[in-house]
N, C-alpha and C positions, 0 to 999 in steps of 0.2 A: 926532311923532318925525321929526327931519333924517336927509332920504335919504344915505347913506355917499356919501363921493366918491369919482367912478371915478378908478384909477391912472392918473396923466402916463404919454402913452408915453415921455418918457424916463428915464421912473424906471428905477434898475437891478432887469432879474431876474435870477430865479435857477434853473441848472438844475442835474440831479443825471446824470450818464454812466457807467456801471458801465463796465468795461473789464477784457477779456480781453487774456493777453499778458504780460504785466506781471514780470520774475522779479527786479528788483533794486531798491533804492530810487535808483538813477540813472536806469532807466527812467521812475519815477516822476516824477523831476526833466526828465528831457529834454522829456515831455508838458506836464508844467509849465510851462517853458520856452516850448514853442510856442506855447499855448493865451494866454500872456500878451501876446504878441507881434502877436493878431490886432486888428486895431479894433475898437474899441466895447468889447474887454472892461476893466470893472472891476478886474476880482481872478479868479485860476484856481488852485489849489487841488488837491491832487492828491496821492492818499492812498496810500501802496502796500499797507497792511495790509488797508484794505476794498475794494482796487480799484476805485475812485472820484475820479470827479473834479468838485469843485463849483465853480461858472461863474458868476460875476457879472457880467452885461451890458447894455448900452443896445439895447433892441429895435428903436429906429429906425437902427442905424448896422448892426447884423450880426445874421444868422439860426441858429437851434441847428442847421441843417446844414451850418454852417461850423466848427464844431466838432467834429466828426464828424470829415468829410473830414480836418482837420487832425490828428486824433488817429489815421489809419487813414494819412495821408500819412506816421507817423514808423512802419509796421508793425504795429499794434497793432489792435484790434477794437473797437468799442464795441457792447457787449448795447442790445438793445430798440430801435434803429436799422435795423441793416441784415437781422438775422433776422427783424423783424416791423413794419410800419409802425405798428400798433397803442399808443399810447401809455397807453390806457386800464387802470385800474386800478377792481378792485370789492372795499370793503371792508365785511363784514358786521361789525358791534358790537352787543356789549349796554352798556344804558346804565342802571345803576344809578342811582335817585332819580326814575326819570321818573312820576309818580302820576297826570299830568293831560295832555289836548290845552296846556294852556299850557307845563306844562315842555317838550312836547316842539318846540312852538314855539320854546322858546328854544334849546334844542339845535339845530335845522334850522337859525334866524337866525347862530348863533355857526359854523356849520360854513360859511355860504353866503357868510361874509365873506371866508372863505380864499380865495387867489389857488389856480385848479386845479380847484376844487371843478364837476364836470360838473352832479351833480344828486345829490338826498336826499331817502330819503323816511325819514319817522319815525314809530312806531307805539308810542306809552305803553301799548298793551295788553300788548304782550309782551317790554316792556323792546331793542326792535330798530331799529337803525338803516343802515340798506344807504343804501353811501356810493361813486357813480362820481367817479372823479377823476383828472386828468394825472400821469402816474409822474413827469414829465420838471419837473413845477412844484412838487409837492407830498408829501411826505413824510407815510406812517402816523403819527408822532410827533407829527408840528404838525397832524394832525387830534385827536387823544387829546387833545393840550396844549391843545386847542380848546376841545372838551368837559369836560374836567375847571377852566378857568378860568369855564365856565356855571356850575360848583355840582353838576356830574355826573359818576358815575364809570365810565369807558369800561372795557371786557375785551373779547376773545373771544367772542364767538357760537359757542355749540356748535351744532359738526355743520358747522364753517366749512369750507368748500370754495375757498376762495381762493387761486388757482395762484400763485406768485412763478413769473413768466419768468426773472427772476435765476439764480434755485437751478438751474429747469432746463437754464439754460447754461451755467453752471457746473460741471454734473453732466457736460455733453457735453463741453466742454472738457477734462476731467478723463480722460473715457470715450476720449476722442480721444489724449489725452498716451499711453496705459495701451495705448492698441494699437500706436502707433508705437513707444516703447519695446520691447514683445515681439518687431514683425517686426525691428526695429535689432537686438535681441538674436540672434534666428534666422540674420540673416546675418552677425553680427559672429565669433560660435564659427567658422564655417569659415574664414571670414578670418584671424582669428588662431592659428588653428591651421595655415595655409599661408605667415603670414609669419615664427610663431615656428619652426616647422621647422628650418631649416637651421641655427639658433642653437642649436639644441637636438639635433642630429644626427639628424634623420628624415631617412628618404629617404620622398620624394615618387615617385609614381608615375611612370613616363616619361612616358604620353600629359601628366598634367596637369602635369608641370616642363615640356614644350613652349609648353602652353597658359597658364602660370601668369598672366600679364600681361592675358590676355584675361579669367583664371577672376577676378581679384582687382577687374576692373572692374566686371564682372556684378555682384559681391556687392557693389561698394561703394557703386554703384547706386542700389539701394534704402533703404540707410541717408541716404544724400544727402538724398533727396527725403524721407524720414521726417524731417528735419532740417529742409528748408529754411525752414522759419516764423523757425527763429535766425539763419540768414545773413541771411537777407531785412534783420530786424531789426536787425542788428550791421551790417550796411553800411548801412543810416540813419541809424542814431546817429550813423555816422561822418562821410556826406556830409552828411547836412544838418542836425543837432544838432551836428556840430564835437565831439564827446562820445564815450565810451566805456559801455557798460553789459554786464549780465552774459553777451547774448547776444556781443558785440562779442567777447571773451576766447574 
């Protein structure tokens, strides 16, 4: 059997960058935009519905921490970068049809040919195959599409314990939206209850009609900063995208 050839390094690869931020499909378009504009890349690609961006590039001309930077240069975040150096991904599967050490041999061979692929080990006795792999080269899918073109039928391993870093940043992202919004909300009722006032014939108390200017800064303060992630981002679009997006508005 002819040993597989190893990959030219100028063959194009491919990476996958989840990304936080994201609230418009112009955003989506301005990263777009950037990410095309760097050397060496191929094709960039950039999804606003799964928050993702896929990168086709020549390894000898530019590094996936240039794409980073570039996507964090237009305000934006990329997950499993800057939260976590760890690029490592562990996939437990069951592998329907494996009866013998040969089929699972051939499982092991079909998975090791994937570009990403860390290590595998494979055990025909309990239909199990624990699978380390680069999040950043190689996708769950095209390991299954791996194994199912051997003549085997990939699922789930019960009792899988497999963290997605994604979901979890996701969740925090989310968790993080959901507290800003409450304290924006907290300081925004006295606020507007001390600018609608006089439109509405309230008298305001003496001390705080002295102080009103000072009272309206305070609170508007922390709404500011509960904000700034969309100024930040709507003055990038603008300076250096030349572009508008939702945060811009």
């Amino acid at each position: 059997m002819s040993n597989p050839k190893k990959p030219d390094s100028n063959s194009p690869e491919k990476i996958i960058l989840p990304i936080s931020g994201m609230h418009c499909a112009s955003c989506a378009a301005n990263i777009e935009k950037a990410l095309s504009k760097v050397s060496g890349v191929v094709k960039a690609n950039v999804n606003f519905a799964s928050e993702k961006a896929n990168v086709e590039y020549n390894p000898s001309i530019v590094q996936k921490e240039k794409f980073v930077k570039t996507i964090e240069d237009k305000g934006y975040k990329v997950i499993l970068r800057e939260d976590t150096n760890d690029k490592s991904g562990k996939l437990i599967l069951k592998v329907n049809g494996m009866s013998s050490q040969h089929c699972a041999g051939i499982v092991e061979n079909a998975v090791k040919k994937l570009s990403g692929i860390k290590s595998i080990g494979v055990s025909y006795a309990n239909e199990k195959a624990v699978i380390d792999y680069d999040t950043s080269q190689i996708t769950i899918e095209k390991i299954k599409k791996a194994i199912s073109e051997a003549g085997y039928t990939p699922e789930a391993y019960p009792q899988n314990q497999n963290l997605d870093r994604e979901k979890d940043a996701r969740k925090k992202e989310i968790q993080s939206l959901r507290i800003k919004l409450i304290v924006s909300i907290i300081f925004s009722i006295p606020l507007l209850y001390l600018v609608m006032s006089p439109m509405l014939g309230f008298d305001l108390p003496e001390l705080i009609h002295k102080n009103l200017a000072l009272i309206q800064f305070l609170l508007t303060t922390p709404i500011m900063v509960m904000g700034k992630d969309f100024f930040i981002r709507g003055f990038l679009a603008v300076v250096k995208a030349r572009s508008a997006n939702m945060d811009t508005v």
